[in-house]
C-alpha positions in Angstrom: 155.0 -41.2 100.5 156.5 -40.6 97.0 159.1 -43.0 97.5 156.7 -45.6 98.4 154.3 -45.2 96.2 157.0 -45.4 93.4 158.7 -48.3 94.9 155.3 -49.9 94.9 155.0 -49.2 91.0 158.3 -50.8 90.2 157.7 -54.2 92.6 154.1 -54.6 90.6 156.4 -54.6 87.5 159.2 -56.6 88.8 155.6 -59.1 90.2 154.2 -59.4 86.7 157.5 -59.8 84.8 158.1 -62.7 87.1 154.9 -63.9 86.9 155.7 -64.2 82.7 159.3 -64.4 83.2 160.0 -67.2 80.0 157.2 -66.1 78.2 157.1 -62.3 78.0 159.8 -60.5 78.2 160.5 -57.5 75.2 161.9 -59.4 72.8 159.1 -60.3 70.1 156.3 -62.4 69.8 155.8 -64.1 73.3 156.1 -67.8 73.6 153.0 -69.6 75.6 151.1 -72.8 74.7 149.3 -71.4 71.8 151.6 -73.2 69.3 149.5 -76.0 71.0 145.9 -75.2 69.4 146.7 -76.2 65.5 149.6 -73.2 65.3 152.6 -74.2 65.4 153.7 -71.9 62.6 153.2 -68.8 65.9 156.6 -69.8 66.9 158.2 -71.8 64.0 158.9 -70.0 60.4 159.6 -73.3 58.1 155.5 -74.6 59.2 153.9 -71.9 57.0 152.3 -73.6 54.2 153.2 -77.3 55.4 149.5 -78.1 55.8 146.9 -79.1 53.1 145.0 -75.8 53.6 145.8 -72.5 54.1 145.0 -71.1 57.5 143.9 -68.0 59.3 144.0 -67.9 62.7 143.9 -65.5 65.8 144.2 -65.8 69.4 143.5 -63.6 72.4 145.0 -64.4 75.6 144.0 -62.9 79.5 145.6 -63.1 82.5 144.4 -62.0 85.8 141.0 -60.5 85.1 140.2 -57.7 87.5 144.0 -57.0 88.2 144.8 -53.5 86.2 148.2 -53.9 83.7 147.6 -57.7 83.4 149.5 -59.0 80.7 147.8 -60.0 77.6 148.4 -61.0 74.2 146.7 -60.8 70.7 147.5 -62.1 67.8 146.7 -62.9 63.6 148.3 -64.9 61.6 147.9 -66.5 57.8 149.7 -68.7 55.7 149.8 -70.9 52.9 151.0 -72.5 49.7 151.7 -70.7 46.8 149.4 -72.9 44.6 151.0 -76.1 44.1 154.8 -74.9 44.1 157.1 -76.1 47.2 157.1 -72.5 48.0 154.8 -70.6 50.9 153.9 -67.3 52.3 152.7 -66.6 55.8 152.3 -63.2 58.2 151.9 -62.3 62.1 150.6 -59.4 63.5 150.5 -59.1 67.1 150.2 -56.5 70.4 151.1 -57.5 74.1 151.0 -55.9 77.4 152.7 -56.9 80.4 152.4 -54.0 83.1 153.9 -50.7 81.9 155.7 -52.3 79.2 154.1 -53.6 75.7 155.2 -54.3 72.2 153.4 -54.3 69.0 155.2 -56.2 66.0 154.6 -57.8 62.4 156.3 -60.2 60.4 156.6 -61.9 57.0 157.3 -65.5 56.4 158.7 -67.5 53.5 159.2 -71.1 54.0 160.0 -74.0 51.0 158.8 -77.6 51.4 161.8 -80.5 49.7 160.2 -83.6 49.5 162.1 -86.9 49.7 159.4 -89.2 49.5 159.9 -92.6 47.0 155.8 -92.6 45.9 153.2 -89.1 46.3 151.6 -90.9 49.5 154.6 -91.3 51.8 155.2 -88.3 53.9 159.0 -87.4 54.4 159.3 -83.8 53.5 162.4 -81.4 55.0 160.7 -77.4 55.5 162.7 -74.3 55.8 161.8 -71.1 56.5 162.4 -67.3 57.0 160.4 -64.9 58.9 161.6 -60.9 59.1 159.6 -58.4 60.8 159.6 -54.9 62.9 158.6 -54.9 66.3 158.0 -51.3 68.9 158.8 -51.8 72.3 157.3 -49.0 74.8 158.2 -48.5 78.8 155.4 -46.3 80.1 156.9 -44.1 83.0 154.5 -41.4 83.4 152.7 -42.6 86.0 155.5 -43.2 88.1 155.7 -40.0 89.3 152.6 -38.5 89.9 153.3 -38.0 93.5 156.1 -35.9 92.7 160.2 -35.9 91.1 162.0 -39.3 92.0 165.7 -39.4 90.7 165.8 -43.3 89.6 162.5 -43.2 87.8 162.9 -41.0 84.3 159.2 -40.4 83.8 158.5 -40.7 79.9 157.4 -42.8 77.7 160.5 -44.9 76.3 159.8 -46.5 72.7 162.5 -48.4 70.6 161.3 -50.2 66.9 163.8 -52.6 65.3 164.3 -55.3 62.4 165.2 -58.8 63.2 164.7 -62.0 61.1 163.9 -65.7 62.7 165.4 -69.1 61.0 164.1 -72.6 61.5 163.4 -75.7 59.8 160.9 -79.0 59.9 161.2 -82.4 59.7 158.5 -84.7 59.0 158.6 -88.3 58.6 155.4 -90.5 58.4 154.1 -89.7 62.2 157.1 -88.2 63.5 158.4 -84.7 63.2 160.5 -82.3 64.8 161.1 -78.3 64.1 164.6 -75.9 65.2 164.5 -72.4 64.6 166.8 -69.7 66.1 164.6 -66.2 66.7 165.9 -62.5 66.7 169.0 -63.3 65.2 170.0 -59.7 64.3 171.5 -57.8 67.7 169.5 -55.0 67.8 168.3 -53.3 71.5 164.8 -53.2 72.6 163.9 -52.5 76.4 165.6 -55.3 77.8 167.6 -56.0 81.1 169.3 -58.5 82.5 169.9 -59.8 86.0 172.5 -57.1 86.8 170.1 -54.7 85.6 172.1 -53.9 82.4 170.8 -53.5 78.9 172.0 -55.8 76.6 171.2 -56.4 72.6 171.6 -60.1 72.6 167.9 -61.4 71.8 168.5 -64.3 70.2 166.7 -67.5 71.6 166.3 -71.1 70.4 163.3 -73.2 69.8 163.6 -77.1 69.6 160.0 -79.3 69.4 159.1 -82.7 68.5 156.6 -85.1 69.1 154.9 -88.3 67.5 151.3 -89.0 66.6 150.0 -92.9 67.4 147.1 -94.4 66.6 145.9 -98.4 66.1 144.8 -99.4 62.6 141.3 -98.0 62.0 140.9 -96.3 65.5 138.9 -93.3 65.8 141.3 -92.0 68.5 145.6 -91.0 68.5 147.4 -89.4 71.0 149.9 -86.7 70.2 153.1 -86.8 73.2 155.3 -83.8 72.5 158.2 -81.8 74.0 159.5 -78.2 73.2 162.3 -76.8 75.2 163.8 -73.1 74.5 167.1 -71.0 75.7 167.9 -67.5 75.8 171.3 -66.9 74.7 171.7 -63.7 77.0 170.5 -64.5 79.9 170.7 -68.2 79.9 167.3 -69.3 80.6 165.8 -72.3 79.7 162.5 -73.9 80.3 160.9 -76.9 78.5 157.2 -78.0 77.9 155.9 -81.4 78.2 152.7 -82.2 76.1 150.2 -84.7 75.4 147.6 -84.6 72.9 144.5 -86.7 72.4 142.4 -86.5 69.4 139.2 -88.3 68.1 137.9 -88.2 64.9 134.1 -87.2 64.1 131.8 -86.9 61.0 131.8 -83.0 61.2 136.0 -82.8 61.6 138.0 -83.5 65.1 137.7 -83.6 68.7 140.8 -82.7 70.7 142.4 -82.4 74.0 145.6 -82.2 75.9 147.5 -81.3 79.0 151.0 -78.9 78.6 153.4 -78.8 81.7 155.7 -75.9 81.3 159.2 -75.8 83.9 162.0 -73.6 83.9 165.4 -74.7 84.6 166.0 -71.2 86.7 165.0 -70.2 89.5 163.7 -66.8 90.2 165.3 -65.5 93.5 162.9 -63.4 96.6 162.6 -62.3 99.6 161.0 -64.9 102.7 161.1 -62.4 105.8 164.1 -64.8 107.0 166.2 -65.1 104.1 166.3 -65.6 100.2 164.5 -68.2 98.6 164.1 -68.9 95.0 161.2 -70.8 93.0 161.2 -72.4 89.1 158.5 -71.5 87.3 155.7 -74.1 86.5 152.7 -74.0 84.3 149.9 -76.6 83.9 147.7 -76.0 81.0 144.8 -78.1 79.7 143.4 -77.4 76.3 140.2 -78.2 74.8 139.5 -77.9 70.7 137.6 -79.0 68.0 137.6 -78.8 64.1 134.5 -78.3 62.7 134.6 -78.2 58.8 137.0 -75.7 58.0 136.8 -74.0 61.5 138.6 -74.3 64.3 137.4 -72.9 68.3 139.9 -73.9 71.2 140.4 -73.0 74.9 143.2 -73.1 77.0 144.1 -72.1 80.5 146.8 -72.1 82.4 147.7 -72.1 85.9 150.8 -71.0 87.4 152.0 -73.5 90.1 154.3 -71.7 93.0 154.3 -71.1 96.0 154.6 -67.3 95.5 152.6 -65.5 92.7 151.1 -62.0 92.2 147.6 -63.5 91.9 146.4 -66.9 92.4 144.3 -66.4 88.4 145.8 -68.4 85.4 145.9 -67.4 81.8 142.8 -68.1 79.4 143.5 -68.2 75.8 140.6 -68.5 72.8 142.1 -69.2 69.5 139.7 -68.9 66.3 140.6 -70.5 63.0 139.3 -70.9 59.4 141.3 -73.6 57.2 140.5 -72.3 53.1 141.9 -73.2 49.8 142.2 -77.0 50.8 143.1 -79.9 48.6 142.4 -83.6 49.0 145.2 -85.1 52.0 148.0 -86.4 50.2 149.6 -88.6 52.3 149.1 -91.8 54.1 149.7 -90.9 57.7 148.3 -89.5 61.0 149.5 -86.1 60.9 147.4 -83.3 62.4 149.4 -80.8 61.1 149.9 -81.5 57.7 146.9 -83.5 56.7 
């Protein structure tokens, strides 16, 4: 009875780390769709201060409602200019829970905008930016052995806080733009295992996005395509997401909408009852916003398409925003995140 109540334990941890696999494992701020809902500077550094207000904004993110040690996510963030210098400031704060493991973390963020532009209404600007932060990572064992001593399980409560720093920089041209940043760059360990069921120290992953905005002259609509792929160094897993944006303009702000399709390039490998199979993880999520005055209210859910999951609920993620200290758009395009 002990050993299978602890081996059932460990396979609703090895379920919900799957289940999250690109997206949540221990090694700083998790990656979902969020960046999605007006935020990209969540998981790229050189956006803080890039738009023509400073923002505010927190999300709070559910999956599996009902199911006890469901992952979930919380963050706040802020940034802006530092008056009208090329220099900005920005800070995250977050907490998230996957299972028995969680991490809470906080970073600061300076970023410095270079503009290249021939007149003031032309938008060709090069970003860069630095973020640096703590995060704690906890592994919650005591509860594995209520039912008695089991020799592969150590029972406490394992904790491990480190410094790391994140690098990345933007490119905006006119419509276009497209962002590169490298996070946890330091090697420092956190909880963290790999396939072989090793730790390693190696947290380093990359971020690559860019997308286009298109309109027709004096349309009230544009549409936003958009890609982001990321790879983890240490493990070498990749996955890409495959966005599409829609936006309409209205007398009170914006109306907005889109669809995200996440994929891995790895499969994660399980048992049949005849033989081992292996599945890529796939996400659809649709997202719904609007920006009304200076605030901002969007939904988003998303639903995990395999074959084999721990629970057949998606994610649902509200993100809250308040734009302040704006000036008049400078520049003569149609771009959602800097005008």
């Amino acid at each position: 009875m002990r050993i299978k109540m602890s081996l059932e334990k460990l396979c609703l941890v090895g379920m919900i780390l799957l289940g999250s696999k690109f997206a949540t494992a221990q090694e700083g701020l998790p990656i979902y769709s969020d960046y999605l809902t007006d935020n990209y500077y969540l998981i790229h550094p050189s956006m803080a201060g890039v738009a023509n207000c400073s923002k505010i904004r927190l999300t709070g993110r559910q999956q599996w409602f009902g199911q006890d040690e469901a992952p979930s996510l919380n963050t706040i963030s802020i940034n802006g200019r530092l008056g009208d210098s090329p220099s900005a400031l920005g800070a995250i704060a977050f907490t998230d829970k996957n299972g028995y493991h969680s991490q809470t973390g906080a970073y600061a963020t300076y970023a410095h905008h270079l503009m290249f532009s021939r007149n003031p209404i032309d938008l060709n600007m090069l970003s860069f930016g630095l973020s640096a932060g703590f995060i704690q990572y906890k592994l919650d064992e005591t509860s594995f052995l209520a039912d008695g001593f089991d020799p592969i399980i150590s029972g406490i409560e394992q904790s491990a806080t480190n410094f790391n720093i994140d690098l990345g920089f933007s490119y905006h041209f006119i419509n276009f733009y497209a962002h590169a940043t490298v996070k946890n760059v330091l090697a420092n360990e956190g909880i963290n295992f790999n396939e072989q069921g090793l730790s390693y120290n190696n947290l380093r992953t990359y971020l690559f996005s860019a997308g286009n905005v298109f309109n027709k002259l004096g349309s009230e609509m544009s549409y936003e395509p958009s890609v982001m792929y990321m790879y983890r160094e240490a493990t070498n897993e990749s996955l890409v997401d495959v966005n599409m944006k829609v936006y309409r303009e209205m007398d009170f702000g914006k109306l907005w909408a889109g669809l995200s399709y996440r994929r891995s390039f790895d499969g994660a490998e399980f048992l049949n009852g005849t033989g081992v199979s292996s599945q890529k993880l796939q996400y659809f999520t649709p997202l719904l916003g609007v920006n009304y005055n200076d605030f901002v209210f969007a939904y988003t859910y998303s639903y995990q398409a395999n074959s084999i999951v721990f629970n057949n609920g998606g994610f649902h993620q509200l993100t809250l925003g308040y734009n302040f200290n704006c000036v008049k758009e400078k520049y003569e395009c149609n771009c959602p995140s800097v005008n």
